[in-house]
C-alpha positions as CSV (number, residue, x, y, z in Angstrom):
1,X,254.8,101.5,172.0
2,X,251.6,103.2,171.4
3,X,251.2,103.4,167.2
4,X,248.5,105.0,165.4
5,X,248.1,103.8,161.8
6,X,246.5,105.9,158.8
7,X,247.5,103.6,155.7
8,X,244.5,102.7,153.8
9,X,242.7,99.5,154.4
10,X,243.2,96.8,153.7
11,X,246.9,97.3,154.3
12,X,246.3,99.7,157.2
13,X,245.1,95.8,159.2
14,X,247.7,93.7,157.9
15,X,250.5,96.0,159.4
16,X,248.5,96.1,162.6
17,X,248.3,92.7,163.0
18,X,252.1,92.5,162.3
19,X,252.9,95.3,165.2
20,X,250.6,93.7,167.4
21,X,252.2,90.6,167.5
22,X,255.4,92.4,168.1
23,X,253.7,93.7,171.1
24,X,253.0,97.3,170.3
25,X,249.3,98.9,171.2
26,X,247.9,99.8,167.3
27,X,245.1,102.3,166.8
28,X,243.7,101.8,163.1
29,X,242.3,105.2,161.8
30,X,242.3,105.1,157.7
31,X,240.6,107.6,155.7
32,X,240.5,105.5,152.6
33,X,239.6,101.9,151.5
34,X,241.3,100.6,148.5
35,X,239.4,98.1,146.1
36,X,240.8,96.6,143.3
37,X,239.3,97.0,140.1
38,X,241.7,95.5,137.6
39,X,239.5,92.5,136.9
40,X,236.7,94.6,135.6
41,X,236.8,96.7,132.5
42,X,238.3,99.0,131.3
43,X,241.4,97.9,133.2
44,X,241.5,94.3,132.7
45,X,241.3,95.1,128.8
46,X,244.2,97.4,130.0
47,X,246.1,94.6,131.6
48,X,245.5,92.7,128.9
49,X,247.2,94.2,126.5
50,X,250.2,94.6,128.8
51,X,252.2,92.4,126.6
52,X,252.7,95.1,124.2
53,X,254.4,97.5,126.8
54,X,257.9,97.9,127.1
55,X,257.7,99.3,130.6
56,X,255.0,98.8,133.4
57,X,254.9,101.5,136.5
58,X,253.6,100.5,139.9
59,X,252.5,103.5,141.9
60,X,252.4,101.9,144.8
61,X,252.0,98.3,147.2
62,X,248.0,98.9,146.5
63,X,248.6,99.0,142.5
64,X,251.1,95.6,143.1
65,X,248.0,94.1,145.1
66,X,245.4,94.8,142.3
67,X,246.9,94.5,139.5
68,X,249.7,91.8,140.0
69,X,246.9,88.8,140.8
70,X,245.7,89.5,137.2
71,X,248.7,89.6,135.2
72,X,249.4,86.5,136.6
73,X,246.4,85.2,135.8
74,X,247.1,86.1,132.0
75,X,247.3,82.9,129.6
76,X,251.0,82.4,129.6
77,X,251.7,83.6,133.0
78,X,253.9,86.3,133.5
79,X,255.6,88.5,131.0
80,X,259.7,89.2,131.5
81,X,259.5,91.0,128.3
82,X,258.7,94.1,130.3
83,X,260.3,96.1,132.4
84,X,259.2,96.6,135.8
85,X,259.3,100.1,137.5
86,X,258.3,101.4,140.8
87,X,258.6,104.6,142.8
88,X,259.9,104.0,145.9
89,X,260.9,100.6,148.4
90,X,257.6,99.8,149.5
91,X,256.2,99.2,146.2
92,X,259.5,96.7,145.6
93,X,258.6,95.2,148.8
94,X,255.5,94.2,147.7
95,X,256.3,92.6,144.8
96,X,259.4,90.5,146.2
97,X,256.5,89.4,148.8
98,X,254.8,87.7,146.0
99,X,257.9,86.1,144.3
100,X,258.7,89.4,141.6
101,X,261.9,90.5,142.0
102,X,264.9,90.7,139.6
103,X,266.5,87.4,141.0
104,X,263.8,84.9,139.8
105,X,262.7,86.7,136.2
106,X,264.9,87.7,133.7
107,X,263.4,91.3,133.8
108,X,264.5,95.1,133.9
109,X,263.7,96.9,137.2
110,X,264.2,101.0,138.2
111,X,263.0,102.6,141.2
112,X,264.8,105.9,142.6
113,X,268.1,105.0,144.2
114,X,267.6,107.1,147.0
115,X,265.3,109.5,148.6
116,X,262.9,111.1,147.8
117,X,260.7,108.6,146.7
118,X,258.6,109.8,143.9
119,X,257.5,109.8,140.2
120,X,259.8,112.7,139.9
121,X,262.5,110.9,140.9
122,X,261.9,108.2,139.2
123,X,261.3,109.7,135.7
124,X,265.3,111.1,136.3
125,X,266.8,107.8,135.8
126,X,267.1,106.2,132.8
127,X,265.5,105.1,130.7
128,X,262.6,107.1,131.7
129,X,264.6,110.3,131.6
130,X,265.3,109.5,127.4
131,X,261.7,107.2,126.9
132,X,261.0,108.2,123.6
133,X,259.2,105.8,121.8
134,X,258.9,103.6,124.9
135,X,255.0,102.2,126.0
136,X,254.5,102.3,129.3
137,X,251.6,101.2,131.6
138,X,251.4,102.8,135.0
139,X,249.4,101.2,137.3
140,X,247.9,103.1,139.7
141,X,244.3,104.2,141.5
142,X,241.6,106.1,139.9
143,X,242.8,109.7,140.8
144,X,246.5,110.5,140.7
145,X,249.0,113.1,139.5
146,X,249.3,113.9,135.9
147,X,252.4,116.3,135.5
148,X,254.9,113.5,135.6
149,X,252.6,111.3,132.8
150,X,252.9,114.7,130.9
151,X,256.6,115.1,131.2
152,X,256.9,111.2,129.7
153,X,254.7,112.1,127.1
154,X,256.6,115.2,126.6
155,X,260.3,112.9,125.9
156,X,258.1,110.7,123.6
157,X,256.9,108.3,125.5
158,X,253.6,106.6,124.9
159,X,252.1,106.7,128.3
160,X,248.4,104.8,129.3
161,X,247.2,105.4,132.7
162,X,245.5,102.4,134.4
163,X,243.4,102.6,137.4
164,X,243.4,99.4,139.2
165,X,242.0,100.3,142.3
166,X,238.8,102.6,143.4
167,X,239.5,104.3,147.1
168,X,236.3,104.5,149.5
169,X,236.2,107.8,151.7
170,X,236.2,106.1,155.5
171,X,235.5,107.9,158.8
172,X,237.4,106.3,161.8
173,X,234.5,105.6,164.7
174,X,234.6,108.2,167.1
175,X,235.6,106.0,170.0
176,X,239.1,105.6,168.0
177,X,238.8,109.1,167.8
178,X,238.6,109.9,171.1
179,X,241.2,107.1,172.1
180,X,243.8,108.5,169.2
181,X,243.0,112.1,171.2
182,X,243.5,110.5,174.5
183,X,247.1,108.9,173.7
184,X,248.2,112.7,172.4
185,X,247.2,114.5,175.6
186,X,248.0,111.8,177.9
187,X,251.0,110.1,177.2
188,X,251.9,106.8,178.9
189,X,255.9,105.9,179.7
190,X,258.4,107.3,178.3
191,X,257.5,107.7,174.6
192,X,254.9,109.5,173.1
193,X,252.6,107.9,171.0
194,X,253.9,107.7,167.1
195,X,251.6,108.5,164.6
196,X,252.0,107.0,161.0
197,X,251.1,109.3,157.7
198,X,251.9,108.3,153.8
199,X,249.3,110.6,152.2
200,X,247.9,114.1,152.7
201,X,244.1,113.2,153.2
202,X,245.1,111.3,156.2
203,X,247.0,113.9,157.4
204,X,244.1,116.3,156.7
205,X,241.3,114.3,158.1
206,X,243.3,113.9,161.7
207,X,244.6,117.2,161.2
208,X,240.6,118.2,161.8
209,X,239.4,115.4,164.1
210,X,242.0,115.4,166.5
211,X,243.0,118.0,169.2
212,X,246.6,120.3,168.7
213,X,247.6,119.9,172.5
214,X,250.2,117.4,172.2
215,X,251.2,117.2,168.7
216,X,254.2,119.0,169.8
217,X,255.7,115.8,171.3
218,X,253.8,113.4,169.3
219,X,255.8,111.1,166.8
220,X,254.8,111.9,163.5
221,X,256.6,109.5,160.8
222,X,256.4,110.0,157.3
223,X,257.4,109.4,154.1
224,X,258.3,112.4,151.5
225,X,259.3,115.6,152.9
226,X,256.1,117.2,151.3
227,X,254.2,115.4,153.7
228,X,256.5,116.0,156.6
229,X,256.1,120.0,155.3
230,X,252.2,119.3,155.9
231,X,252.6,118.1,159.0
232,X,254.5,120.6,161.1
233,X,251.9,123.2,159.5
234,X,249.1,121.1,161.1
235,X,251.6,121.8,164.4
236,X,253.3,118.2,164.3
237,X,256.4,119.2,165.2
238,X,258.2,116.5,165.3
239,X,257.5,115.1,161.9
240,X,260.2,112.4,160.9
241,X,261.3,110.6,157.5
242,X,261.2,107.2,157.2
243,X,261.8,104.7,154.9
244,X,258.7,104.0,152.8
245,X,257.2,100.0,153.3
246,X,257.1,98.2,156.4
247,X,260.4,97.3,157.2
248,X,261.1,101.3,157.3
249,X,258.4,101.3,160.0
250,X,260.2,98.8,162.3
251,X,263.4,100.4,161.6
252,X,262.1,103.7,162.6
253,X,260.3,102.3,165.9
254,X,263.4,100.4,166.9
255,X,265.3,103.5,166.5
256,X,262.9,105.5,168.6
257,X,262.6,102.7,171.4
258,X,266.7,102.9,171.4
259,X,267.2,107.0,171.2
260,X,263.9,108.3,172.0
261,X,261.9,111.2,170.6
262,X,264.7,112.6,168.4
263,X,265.1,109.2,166.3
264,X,264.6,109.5,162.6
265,X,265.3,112.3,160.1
266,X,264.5,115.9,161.2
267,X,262.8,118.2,158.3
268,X,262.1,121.8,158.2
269,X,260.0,123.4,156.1
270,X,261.0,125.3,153.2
């Protein structure tokens, strides 16, 4: 299958490289780079101090990759003292990937049980739903929603944001451009091209830079209905949810190699 990814980099090439080798044609077209900056101050000070929280929140796989190498690094290693919250699959995924999970440390873990996957949904479940007098560290870029820090705060909760990763505002090359452009108006076999979104900037910048003819049939798999909502108002309309993490990704594309087009979770806007 024809796939365009828009994940930031450098996790945007590492799931390329793992579709390619399972034989699918992979356009890269980020908008972001991520690069960690929880060994520099004020967030390895931050980190630092983690062993006074009660509770730390990972945003997402790009908070796990900046933020996990230097807790480890920590004198002492790791901390089971605190719990470990995240808001949705792929964040989990990433931390069982680098041997944190629930099985091998004696540690609390929350994420939302089902979807949708956000802090909204997370902040529901206990104990995040009663966290008065709980500290919590979430993890997280430099720029990032604040309404569901101020609800936390709001319960009681001592909340401290901590940005462990700076995003870097990238153009794709106008070839990939004109190749992503190419694969909507000229489809080849019998599925269309599938296009990948898990943030609205992507979805935004592509929205701009690409043409409409042939969004109609395009693939458009996404994450949170919100984004899904975006989508069929930039005239993708045949926006699908998926699982969040790369395993949902395979099970979608298996799913649309077996059924075709209609594969995945139809979503109308509200």
């Amino acid at each position: 299958m024809r796939i365009a990814l828009t994940q930031p980099q450098p996790r945007c090439a590492v799931l390329a490289d793992s579709l390619r080798a399972r034989g699918h044609e992979v356009l890269e077209l980020p908008v972001r780079r991520l690069t960690a900056v929880a060994a520099e101050p004020p967030a390895a000070r931050a980190l630092a101090a983690s062993r006074e929280a009660d509770w730390l929140i990972f945003v997402s796989p790009g908070a796990v990759e900046a933020a996990l190498p230097v807790l480890l690094a920590q004198p002492g290693g790791w901390l089971p003292r605190a719990g470990l919250a995240m808001i949705g699959p792929g964040t989990a995924a990433a931390l069982h990937d680098r041997g944190i999970n629930p099985d091998a440390l004696p540690i609390a873990w929350r994420l939302p049980d089902q979807p949708p996957f956000d802090a909204g949904a997370l902040i529901a479940q206990p104990p995040f739903d009663q966290p008065a007098g709980l500290r919590i560290l979430v993890l997280r870029g430099e720029r990032g929603r604040e309404d569901w820090i101020d609800t936390l705060r709001a319960r009681g909760a001592q909340v401290s944001p901590v940005a462990v990763h700076q995003a870097t505002v990238l153009r794709p090359p106008p070839t990939l451009l004109a190749r992503a452009a190419d694969w909507l108006v000229r489809p080849v076999g019998p599925h269309p091209a599938v296009f990948v979104f898990t943030a609205r900037d992507a979805i935004d910048a592509l929205g701009d830079a690409l043409p409409e003819t042939g969004r109609a049939s395009a693939l458009a798999l996404t994450v949170h209905p919100r984004l899904a909502e975006a989508l069929q108002r930039r005239r993708w309309a045949r926006a699908r949810l998926i699982e969040p993490g790369e395993s949902g990704l395979l099970a979608a594309l298996e799913s649309a190699a077996r059924e075709g087009i209609d594969a995945g979770s139809s979503v109308r806007p509200s």
